[in-house]
C-alpha positions in Angstrom: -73.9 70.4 -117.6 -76.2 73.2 -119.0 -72.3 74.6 -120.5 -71.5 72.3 -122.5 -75.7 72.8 -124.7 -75.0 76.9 -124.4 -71.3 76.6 -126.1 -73.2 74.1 -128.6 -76.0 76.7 -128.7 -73.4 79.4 -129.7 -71.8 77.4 -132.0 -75.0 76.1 -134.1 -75.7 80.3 -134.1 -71.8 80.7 -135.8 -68.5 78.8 -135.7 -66.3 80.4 -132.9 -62.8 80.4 -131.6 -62.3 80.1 -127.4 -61.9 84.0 -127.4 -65.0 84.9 -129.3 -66.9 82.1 -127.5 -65.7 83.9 -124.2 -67.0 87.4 -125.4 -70.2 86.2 -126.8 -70.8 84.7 -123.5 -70.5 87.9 -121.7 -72.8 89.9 -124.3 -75.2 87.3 -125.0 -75.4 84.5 -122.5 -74.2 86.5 -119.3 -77.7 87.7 -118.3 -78.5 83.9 -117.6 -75.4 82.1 -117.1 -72.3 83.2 -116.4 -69.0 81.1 -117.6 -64.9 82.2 -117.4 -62.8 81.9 -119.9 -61.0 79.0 -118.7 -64.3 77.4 -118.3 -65.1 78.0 -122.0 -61.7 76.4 -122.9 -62.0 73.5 -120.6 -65.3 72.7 -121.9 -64.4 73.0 -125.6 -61.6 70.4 -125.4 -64.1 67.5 -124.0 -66.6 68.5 -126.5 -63.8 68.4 -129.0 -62.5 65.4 -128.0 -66.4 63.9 -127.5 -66.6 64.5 -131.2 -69.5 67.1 -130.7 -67.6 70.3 -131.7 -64.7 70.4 -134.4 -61.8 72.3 -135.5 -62.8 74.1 -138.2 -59.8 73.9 -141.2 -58.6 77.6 -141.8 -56.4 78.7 -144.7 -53.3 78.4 -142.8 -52.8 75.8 -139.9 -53.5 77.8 -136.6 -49.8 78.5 -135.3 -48.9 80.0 -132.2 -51.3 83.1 -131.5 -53.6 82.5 -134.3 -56.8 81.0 -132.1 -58.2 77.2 -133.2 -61.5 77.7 -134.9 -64.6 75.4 -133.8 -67.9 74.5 -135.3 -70.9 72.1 -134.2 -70.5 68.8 -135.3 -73.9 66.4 -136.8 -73.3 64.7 -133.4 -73.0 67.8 -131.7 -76.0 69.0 -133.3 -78.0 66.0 -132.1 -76.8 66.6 -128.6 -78.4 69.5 -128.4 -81.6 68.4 -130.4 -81.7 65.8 -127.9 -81.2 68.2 -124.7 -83.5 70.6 -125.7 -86.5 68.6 -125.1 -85.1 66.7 -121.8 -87.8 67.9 -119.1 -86.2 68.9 -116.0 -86.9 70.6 -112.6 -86.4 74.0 -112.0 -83.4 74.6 -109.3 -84.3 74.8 -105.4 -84.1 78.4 -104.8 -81.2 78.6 -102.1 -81.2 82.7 -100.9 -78.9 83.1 -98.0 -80.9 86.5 -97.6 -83.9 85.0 -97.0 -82.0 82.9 -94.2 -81.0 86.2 -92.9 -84.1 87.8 -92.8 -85.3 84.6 -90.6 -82.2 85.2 -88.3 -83.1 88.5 -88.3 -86.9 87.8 -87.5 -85.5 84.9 -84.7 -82.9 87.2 -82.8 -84.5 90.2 -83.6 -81.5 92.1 -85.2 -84.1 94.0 -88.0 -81.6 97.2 -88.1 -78.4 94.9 -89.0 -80.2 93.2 -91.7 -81.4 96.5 -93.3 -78.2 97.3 -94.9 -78.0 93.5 -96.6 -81.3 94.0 -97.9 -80.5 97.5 -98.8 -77.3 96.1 -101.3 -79.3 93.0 -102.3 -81.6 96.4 -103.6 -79.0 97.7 -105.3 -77.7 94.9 -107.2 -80.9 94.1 -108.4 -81.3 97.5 -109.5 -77.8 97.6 -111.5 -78.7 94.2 -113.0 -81.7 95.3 -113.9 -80.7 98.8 -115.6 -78.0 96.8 -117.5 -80.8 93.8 -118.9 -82.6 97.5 -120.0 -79.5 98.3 -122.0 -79.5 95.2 -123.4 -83.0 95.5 -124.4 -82.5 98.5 -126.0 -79.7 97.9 -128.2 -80.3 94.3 -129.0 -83.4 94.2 -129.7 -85.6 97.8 -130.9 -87.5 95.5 -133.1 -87.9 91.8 -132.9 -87.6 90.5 -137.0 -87.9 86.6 -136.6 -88.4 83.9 -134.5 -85.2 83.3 -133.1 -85.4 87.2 -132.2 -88.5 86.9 -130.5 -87.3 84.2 -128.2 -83.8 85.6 -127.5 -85.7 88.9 -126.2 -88.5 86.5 -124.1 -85.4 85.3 -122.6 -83.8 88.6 -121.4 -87.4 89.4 -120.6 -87.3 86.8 -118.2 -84.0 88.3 -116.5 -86.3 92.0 -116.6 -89.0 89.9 -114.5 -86.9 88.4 -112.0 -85.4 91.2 -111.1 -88.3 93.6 -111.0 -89.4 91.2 -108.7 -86.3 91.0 -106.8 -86.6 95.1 -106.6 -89.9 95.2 -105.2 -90.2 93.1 -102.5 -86.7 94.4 -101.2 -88.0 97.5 -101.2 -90.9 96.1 -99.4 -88.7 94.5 -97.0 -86.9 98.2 -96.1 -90.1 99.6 -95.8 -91.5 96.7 -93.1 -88.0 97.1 -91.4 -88.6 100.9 -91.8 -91.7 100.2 -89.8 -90.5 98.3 -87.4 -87.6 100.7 -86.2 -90.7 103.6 -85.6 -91.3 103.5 -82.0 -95.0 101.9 -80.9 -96.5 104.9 -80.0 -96.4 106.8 -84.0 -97.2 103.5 -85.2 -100.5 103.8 -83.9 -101.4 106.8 -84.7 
């Protein structure tokens, strides 16, 4: 559902084709939600055809090759007016890690589970040096409103997963612990 209000998001920012829609996802949207192409396309044609989005008219008629052109619609617009103050819940976290730490914990497998927690680690810390990049080249000084909240939003992505970072590392070093025999534990 949240697809349909970041495509009309995108498109109250600029009118778009599919292709450019598709791009600016991955540059501007990825960090928080992902979408493929076909996705994009899909969800263009019901908003077309749900009168929310519109082909804009170009010079020449788009031909074969030459990619439609869409733009928010009034109605579209107050979709998204609309949406943006719905109050919903958060998501249920669901981490199959965190159920494989507990099956770790309940069969006591700690030395299989490292190496999970230890990629888990590493993806974090790739995500996190890419939102970084981001930071630095989108936004070295924030000039307006709009700025500012983009950047709190990829702020949020930093948070998460600086989060995410440190308590797997604290995880390796608790599983670290565990594999020390009892006797250089105690001393």
């Amino acid at each position: 559902m949240a697809l349909q209000f970041a495509i009309l998001t995108a498109l109250t920012e600029r009118a778009s084709t599919g292709i450019e829609l598709a791009r600016r996802f991955d540059r501007a949207f990825g960090y928080f939600w992902s979408a493929t192409h076909q996705q994009i396309y899909r969800e263009l044609d019901r908003l077309s055809g749900g009168g929310l989005v519109a082909e804009v008219s170009q010079p020449q008629a788009p031909g074969r090759g030459q990619p439609k052109r869409f733009s928010i619609t009034p109605a579209g617009t107050a979709a998204l007016r609309r949406w943006v103050c719905e109050v919903d819940e958060p998501p249920q976290q669901r981490e199959t890690l965190l159920i494989r730490l507990r099956a770790a914990a309940a069969t006591g497998d700690f030395e299989g589970v490292r190496e999970v927690v230890a990629h888990h680690l590493a993806v974090h810390e790739k995500t996190f040096a890419t939102y970084r990049e981001i930071e630095a080249r989108d936004f070295p000084a924030v000039g307006d409103d709009a700025g500012a909240m983009r950047h709190l939003i990829l702020k949020a992505g930093l948070g998460t997963e600086r989060a995410w970072i440190d308590w797997c590392r604290e995880v390796i070093e608790a599983l670290d612990a565990m594999q020390t025999p009892s006797e250089s534990r105690s001393t």
